[in-house]
N, CA, C and O atoms as a GROMACS GRO file, in nm:
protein
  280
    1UNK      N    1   0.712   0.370  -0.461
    1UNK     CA    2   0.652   0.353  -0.591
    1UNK      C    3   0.756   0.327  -0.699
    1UNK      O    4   0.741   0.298  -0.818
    2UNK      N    5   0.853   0.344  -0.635
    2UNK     CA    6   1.004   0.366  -0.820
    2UNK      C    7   1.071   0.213  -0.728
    2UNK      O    8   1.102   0.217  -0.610
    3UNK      N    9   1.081   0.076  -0.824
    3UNK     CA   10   1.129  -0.044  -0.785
    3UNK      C   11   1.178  -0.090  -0.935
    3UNK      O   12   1.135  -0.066  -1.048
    4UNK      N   13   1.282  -0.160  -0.886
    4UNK     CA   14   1.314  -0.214  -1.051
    4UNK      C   15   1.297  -0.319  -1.081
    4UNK      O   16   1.323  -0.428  -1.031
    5UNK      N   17   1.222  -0.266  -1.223
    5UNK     CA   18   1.167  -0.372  -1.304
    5UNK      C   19   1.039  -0.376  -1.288
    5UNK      O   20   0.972  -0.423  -1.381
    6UNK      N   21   0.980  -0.336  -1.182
    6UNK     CA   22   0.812  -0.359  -1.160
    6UNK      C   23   0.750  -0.241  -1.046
    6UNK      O   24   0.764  -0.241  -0.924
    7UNK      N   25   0.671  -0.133  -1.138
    7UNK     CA   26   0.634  -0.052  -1.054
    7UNK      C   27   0.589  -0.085  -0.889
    7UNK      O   28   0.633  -0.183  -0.829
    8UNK      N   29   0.506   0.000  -0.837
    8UNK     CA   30   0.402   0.018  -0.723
    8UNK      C   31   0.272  -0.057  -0.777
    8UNK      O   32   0.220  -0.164  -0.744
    9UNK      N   33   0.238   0.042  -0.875
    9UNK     CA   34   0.138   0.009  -0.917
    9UNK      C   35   0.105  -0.174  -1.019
    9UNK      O   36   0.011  -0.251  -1.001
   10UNK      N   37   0.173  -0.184  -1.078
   10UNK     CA   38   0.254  -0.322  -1.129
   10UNK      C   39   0.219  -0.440  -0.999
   10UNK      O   40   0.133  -0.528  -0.996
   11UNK      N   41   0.294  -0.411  -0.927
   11UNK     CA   42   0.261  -0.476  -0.818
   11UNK      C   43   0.202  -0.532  -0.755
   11UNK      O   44   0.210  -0.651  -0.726
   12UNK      N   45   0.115  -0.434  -0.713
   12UNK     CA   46  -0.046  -0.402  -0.679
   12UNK      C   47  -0.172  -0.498  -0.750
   12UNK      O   48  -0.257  -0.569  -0.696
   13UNK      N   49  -0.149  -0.472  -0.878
   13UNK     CA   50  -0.239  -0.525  -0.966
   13UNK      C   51  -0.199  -0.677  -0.970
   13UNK      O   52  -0.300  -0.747  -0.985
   14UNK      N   53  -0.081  -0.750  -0.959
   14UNK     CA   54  -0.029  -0.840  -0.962
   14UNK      C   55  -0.065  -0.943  -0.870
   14UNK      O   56  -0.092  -1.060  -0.897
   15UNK      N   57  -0.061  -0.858  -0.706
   15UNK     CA   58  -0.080  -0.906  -0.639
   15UNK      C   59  -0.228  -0.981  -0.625
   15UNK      O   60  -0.266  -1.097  -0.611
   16UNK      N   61  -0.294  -0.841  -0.636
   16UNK     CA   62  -0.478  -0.905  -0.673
   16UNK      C   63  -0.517  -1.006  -0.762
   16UNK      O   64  -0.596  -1.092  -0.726
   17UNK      N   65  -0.466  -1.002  -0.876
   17UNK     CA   66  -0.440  -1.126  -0.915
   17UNK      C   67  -0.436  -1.253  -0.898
   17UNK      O   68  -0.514  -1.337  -0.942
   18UNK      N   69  -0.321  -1.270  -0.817
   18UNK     CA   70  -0.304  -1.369  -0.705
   18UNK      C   71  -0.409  -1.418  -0.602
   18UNK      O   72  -0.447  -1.532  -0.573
   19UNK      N   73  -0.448  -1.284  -0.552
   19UNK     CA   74  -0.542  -1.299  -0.424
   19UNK      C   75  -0.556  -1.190  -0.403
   19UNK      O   76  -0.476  -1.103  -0.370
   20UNK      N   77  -0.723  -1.186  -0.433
   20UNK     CA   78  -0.812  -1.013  -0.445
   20UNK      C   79  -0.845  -1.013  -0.302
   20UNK      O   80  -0.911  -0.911  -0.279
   21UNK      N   81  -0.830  -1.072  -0.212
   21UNK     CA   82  -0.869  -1.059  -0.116
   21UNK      C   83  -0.727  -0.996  -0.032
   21UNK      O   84  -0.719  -0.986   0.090
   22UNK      N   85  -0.646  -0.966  -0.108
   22UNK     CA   86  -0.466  -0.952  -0.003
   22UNK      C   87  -0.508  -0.814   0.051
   22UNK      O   88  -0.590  -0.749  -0.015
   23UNK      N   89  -0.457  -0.764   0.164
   23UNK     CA   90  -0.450  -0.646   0.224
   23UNK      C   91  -0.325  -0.653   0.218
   23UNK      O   92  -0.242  -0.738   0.250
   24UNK      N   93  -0.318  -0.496   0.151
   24UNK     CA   94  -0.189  -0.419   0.130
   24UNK      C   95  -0.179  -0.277   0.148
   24UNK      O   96  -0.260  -0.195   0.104
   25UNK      N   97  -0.047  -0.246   0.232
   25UNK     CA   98   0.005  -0.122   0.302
   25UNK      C   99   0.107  -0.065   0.172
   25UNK      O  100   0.206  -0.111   0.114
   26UNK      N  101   0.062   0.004   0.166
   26UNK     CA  102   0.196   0.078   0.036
   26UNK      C  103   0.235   0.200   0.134
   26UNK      O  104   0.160   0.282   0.188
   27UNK      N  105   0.409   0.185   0.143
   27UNK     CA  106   0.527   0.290   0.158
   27UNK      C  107   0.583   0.347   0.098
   27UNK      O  108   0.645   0.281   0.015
   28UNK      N  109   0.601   0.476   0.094
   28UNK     CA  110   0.628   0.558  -0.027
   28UNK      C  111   0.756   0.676   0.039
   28UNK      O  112   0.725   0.761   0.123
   29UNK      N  113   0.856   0.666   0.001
   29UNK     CA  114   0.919   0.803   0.067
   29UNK      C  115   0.878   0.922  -0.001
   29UNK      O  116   0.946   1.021   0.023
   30UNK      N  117   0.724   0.941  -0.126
   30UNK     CA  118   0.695   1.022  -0.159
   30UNK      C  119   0.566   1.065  -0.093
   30UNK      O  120   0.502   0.976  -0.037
   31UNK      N  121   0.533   1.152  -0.092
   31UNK     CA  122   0.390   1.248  -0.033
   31UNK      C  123   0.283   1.176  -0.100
   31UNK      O  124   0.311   1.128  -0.210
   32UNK      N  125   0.143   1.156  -0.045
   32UNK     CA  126   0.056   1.083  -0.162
   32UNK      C  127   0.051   1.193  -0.285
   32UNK      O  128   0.020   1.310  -0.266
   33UNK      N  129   0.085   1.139  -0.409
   33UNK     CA  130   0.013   1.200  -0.549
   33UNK      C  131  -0.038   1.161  -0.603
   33UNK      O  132  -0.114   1.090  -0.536
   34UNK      N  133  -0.069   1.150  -0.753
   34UNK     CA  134  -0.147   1.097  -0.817
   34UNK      C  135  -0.157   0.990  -0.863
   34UNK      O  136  -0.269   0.947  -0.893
   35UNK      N  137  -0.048   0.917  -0.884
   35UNK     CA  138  -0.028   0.790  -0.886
   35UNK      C  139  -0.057   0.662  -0.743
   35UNK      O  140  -0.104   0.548  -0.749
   36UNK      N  141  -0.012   0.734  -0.639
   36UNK     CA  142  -0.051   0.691  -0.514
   36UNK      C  143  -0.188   0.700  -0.492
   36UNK      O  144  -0.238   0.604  -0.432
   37UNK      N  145  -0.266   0.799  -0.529
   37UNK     CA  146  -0.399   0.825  -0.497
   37UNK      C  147  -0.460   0.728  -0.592
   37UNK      O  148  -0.554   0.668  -0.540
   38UNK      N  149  -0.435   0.695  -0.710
   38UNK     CA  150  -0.504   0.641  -0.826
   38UNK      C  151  -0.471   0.492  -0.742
   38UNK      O  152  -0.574   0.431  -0.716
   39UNK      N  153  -0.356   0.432  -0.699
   39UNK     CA  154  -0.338   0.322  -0.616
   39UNK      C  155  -0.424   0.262  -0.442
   39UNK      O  156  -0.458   0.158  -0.385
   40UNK      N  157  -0.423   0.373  -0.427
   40UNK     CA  158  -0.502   0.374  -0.320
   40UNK      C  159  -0.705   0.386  -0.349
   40UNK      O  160  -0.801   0.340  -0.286
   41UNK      N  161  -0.695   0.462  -0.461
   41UNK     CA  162  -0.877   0.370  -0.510
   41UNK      C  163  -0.919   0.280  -0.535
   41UNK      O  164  -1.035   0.240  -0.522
   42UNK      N  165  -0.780   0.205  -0.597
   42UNK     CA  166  -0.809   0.063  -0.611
   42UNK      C  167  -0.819  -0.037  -0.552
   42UNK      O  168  -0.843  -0.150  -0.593
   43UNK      N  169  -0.793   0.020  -0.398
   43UNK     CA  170  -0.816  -0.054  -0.257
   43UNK      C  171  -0.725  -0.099  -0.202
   43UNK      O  172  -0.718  -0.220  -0.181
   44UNK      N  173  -0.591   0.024  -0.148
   44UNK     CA  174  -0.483  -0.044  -0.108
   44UNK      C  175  -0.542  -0.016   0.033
   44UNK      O  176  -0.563   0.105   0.039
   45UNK      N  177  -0.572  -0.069   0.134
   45UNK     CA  178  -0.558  -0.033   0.263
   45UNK      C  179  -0.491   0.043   0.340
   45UNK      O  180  -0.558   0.090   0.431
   46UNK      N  181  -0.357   0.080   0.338
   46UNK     CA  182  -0.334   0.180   0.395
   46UNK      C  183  -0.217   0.231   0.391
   46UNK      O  184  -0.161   0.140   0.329
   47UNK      N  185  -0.099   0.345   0.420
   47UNK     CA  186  -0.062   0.403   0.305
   47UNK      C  187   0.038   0.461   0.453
   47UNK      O  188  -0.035   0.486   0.549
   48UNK      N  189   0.176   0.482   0.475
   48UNK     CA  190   0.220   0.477   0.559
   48UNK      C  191   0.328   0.586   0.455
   48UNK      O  192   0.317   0.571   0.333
   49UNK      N  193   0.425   0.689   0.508
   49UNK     CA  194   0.514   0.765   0.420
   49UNK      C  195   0.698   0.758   0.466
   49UNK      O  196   0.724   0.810   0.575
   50UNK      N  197   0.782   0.714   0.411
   50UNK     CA  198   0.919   0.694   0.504
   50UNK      C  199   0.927   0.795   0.505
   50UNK      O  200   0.840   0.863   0.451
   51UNK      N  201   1.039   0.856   0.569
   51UNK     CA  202   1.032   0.730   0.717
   51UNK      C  203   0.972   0.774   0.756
   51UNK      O  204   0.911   0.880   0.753
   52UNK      N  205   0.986   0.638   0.833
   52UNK     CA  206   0.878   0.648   0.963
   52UNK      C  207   0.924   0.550   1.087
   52UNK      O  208   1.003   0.458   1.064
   53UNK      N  209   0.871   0.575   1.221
   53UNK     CA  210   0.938   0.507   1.325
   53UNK      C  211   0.882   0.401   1.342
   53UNK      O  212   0.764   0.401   1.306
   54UNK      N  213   0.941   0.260   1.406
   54UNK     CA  214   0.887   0.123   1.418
   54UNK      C  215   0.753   0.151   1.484
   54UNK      O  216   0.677   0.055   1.470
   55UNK      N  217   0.702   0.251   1.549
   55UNK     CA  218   0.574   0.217   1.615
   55UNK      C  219   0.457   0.270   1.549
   55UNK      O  220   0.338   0.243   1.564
   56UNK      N  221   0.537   0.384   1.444
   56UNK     CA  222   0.432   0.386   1.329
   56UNK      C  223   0.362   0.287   1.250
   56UNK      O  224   0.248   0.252   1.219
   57UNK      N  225   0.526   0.246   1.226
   57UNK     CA  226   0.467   0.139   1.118
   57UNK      C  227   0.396   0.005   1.232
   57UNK      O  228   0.301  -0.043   1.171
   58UNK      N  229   0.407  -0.043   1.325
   58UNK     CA  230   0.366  -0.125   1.425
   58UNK      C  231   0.183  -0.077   1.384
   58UNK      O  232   0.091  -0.144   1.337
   59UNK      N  233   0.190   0.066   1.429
   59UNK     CA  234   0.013   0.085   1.420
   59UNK      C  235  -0.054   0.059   1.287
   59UNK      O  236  -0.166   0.008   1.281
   60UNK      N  237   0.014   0.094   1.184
   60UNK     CA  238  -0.101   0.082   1.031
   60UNK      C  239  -0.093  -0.056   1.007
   60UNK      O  240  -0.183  -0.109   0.943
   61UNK      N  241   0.031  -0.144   1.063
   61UNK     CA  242  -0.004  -0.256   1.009
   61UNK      C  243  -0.140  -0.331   1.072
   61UNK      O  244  -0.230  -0.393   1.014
   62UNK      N  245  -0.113  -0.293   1.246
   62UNK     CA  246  -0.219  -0.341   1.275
   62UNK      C  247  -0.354  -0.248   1.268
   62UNK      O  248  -0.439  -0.268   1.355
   63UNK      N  249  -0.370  -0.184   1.204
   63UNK     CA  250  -0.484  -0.080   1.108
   63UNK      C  251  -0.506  -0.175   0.998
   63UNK      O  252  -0.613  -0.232   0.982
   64UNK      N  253  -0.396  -0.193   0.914
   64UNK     CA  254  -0.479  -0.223   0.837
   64UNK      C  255  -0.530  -0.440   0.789
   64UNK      O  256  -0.591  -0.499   0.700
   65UNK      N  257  -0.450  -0.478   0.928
   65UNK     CA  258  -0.522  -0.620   0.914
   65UNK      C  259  -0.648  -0.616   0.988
   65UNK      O  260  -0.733  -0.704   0.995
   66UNK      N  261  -0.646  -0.521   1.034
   66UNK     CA  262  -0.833  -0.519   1.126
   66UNK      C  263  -0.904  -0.470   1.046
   66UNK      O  264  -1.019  -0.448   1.085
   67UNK      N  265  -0.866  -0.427   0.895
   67UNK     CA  266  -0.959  -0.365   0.836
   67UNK      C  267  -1.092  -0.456   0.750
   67UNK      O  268  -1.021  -0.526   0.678
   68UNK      N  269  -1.196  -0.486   0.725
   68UNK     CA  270  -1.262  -0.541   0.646
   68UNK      C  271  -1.267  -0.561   0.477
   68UNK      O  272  -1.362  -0.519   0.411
   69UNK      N  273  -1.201  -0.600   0.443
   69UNK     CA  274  -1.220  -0.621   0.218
   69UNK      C  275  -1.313  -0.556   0.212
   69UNK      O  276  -1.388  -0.598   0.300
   70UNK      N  277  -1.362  -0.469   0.158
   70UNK     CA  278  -1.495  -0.391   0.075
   70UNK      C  279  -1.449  -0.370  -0.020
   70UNK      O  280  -1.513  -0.314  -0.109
   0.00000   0.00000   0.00000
């Protein structure tokens, strides 16, 4: 979530922008809080915490491209 020059959240919103339809995984070496949680209502798909091992991250990605836009 802490990047310079352009939050998590910054980001996020940016991206939709672009294309509301994007599926996006947000990594955080922080625990979900409130800022993460407030990011994740807004429909991030899925939410992975560093570290983490390649086969973690291997599974949410493919979690979250099988997931459906709602």
């Amino acid at each position: 979530m802490i990047m310079p020059n352009l939050g998590g959240k910054e980001t996020f919103m940016r991206l939709r922008e672009i294309n509301p339809s994007i599926k996006i995984l947000l990594a955080s070496g922080y625990s979900i809080n409130s800022k993460v949680a407030e990011i994740l209502k807004k429909g991030v798909q899925g939410f992975i915490q560093k570290p983490y091992r390649m086969q973690e991250l291997s599974n949410i990605i493919s979690e979250t491209l099988n997931k459906s836009n709602s």
